[in-house]
DSSP file (Angstrom, degrees, kcal/mol; ACC not computed):
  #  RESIDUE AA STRUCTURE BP1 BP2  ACC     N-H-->O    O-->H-N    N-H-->O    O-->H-N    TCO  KAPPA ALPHA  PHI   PSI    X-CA   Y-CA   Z-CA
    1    1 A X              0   0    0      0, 0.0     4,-0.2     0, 0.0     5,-0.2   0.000 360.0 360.0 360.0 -39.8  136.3  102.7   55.6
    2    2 A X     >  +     0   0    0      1,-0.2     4,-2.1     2,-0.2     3,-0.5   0.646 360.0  49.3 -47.2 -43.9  134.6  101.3   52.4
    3    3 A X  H  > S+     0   0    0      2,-0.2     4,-1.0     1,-0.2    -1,-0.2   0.533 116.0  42.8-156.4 -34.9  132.2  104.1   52.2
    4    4 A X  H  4 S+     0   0    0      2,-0.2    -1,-0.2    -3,-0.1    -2,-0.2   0.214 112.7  51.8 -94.0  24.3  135.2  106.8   52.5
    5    5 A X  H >> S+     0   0    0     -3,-0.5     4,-1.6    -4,-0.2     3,-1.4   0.554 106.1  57.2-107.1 -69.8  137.3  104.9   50.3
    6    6 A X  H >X S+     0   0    0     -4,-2.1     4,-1.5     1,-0.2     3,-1.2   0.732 111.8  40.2 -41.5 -57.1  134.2  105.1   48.0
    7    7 A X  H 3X S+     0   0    0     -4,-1.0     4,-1.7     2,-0.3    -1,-0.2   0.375 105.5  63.5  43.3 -60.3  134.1  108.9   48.1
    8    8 A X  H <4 S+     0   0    0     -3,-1.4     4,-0.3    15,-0.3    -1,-0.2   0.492 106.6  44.4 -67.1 -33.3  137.7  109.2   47.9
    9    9 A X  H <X S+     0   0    0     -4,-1.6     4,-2.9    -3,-1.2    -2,-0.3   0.822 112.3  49.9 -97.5 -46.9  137.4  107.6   44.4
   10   10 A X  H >X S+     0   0    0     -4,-1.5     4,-1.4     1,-0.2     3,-0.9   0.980 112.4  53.9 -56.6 -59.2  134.0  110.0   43.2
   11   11 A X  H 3< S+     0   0    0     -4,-1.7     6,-1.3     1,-0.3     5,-0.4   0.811 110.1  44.9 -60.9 -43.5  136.5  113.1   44.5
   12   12 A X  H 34 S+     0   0    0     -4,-0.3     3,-0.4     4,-0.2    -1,-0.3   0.960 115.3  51.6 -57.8 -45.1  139.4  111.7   42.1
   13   13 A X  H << S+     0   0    0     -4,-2.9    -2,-0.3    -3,-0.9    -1,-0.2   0.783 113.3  36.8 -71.8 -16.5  136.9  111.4   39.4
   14   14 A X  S  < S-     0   0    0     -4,-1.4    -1,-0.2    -5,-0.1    -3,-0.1   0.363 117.2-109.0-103.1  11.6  135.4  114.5   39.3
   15   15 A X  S    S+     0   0    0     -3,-0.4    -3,-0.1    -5,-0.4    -4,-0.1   0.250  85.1 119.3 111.5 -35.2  138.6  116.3   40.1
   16   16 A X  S    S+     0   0    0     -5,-0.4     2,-0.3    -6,-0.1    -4,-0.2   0.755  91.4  27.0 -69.3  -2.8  138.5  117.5   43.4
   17   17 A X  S    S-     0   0    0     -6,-1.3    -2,-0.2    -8,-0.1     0, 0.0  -0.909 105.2 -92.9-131.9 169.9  142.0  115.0   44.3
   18   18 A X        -     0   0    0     -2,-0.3     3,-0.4     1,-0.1    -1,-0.1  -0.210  32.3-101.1 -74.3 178.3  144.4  114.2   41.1
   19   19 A X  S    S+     0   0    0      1,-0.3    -1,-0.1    -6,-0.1    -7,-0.0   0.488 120.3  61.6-107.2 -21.1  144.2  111.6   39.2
   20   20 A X  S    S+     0   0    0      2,-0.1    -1,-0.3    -8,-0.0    -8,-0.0   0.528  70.6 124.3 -85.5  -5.4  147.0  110.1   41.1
   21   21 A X        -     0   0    0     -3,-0.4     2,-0.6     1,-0.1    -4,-0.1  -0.247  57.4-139.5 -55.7 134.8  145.5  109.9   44.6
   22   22 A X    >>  -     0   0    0      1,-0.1     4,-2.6     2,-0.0     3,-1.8  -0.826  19.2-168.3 -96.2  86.1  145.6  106.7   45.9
   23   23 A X  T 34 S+     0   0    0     -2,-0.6   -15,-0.3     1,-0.4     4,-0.2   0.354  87.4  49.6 -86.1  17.2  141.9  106.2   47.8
   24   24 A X  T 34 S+     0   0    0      3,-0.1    -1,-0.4     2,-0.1   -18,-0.0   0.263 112.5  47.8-102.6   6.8  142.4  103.2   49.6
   25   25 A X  T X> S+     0   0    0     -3,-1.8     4,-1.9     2,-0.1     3,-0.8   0.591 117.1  44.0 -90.4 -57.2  145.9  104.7   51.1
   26   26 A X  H >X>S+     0   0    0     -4,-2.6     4,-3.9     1,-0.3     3,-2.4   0.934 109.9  54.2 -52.9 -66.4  144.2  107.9   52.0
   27   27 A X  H 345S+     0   0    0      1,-0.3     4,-0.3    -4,-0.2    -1,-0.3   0.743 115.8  41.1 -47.6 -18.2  141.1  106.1   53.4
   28   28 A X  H <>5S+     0   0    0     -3,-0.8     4,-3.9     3,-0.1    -1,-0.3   0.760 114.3  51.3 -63.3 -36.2  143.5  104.1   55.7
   29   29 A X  H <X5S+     0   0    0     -3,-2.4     4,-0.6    -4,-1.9    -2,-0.2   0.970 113.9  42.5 -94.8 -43.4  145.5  107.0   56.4
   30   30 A X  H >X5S+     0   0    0     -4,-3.9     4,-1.6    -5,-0.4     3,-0.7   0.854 115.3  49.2 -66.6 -25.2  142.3  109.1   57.5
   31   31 A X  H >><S+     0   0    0     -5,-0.6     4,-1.5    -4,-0.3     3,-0.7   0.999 108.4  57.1 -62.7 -67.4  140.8  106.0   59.5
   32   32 A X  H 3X S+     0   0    0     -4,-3.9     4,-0.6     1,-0.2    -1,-0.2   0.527 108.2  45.4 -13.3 -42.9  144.4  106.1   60.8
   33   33 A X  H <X S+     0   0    0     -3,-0.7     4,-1.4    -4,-0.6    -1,-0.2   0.906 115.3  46.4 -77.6 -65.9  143.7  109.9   62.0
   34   34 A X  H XX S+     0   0    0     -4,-1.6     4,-2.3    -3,-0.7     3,-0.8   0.879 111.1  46.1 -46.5 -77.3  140.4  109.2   63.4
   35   35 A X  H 3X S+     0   0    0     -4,-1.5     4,-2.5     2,-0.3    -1,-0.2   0.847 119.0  45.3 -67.5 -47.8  141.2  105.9   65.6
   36   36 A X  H 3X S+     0   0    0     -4,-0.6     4,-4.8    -5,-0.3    -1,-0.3   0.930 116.8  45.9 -75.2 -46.0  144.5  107.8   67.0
   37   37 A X  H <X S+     0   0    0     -4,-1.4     4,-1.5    -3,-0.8     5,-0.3   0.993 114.6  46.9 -70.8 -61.9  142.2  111.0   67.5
   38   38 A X  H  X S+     0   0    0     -4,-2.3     4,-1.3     2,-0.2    -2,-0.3   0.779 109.1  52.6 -31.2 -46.5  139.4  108.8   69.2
   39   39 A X  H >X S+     0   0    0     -4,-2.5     4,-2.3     2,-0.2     3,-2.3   0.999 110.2  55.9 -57.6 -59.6  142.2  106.9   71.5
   40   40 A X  H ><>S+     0   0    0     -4,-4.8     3,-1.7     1,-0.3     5,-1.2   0.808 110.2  38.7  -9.6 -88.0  143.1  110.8   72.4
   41   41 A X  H ><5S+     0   0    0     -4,-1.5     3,-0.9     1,-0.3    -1,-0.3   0.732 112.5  57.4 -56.6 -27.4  139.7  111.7   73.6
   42   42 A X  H <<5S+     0   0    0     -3,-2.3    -1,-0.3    -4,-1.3    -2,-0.2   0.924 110.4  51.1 -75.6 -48.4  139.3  108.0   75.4
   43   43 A X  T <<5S-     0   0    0     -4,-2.3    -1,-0.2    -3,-1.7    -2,-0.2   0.095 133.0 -92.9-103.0  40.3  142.7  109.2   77.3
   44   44 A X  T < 5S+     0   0    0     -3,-0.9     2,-0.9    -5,-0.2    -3,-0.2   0.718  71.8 150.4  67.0  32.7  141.3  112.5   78.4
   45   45 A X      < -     0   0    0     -5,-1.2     5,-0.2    -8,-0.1    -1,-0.2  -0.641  42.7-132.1 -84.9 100.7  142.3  115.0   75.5
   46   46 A X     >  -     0   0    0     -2,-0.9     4,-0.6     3,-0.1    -5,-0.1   0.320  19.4 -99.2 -53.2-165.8  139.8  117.5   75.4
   47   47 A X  H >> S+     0   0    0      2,-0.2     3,-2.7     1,-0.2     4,-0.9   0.948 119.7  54.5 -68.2 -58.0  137.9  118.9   72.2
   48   48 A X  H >> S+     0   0    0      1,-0.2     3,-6.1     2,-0.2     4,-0.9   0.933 109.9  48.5 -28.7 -70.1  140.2  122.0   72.0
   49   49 A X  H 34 S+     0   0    0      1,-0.3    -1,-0.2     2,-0.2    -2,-0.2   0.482 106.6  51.1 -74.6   3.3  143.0  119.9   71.9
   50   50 A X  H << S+     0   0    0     -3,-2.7    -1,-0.3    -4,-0.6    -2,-0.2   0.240 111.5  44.7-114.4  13.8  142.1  117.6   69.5
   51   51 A X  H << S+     0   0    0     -3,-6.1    -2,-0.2    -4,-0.9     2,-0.2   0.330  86.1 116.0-144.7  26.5  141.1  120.0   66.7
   52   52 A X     <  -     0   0    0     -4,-0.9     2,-0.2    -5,-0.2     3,-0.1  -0.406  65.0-127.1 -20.8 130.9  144.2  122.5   67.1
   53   53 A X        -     0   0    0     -2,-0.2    -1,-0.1     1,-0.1    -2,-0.1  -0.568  35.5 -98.0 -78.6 173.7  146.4  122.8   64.3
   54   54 A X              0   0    0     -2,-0.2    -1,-0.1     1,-0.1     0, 0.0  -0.236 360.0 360.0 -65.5 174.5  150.0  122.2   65.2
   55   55 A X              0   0    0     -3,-0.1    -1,-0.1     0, 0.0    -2,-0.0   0.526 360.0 360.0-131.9 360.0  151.9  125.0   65.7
């Protein structure tokens, strides 16, 4: 998380997220994404279905 937290922070400074981005709440919130999508696949959710958009 440290190392996409780090990231999170070059990507504020150089612009590509606002100056208001919080990159340790986004780097939680994408670790968040990840772990949930990982339990998914653990509990037989195939690839398809885990990189759908909603609809």
């Amino acid at each position: 998380m440290a190392t996409l937290e780090a990231r999170l922070r070059t990507a504020r400074q150089t612009g590509e997220l606002p100056a208001s981005a919080d990159p340790r709440s986004l780097a939680a919130y994408i670790a968040a994404v990840i772990q949930g999508m990982s339990q998914r696949a653990r509990d037989g959710a195939t690839a398809a279905e885990l990189t759908k958009p909603p609809s």
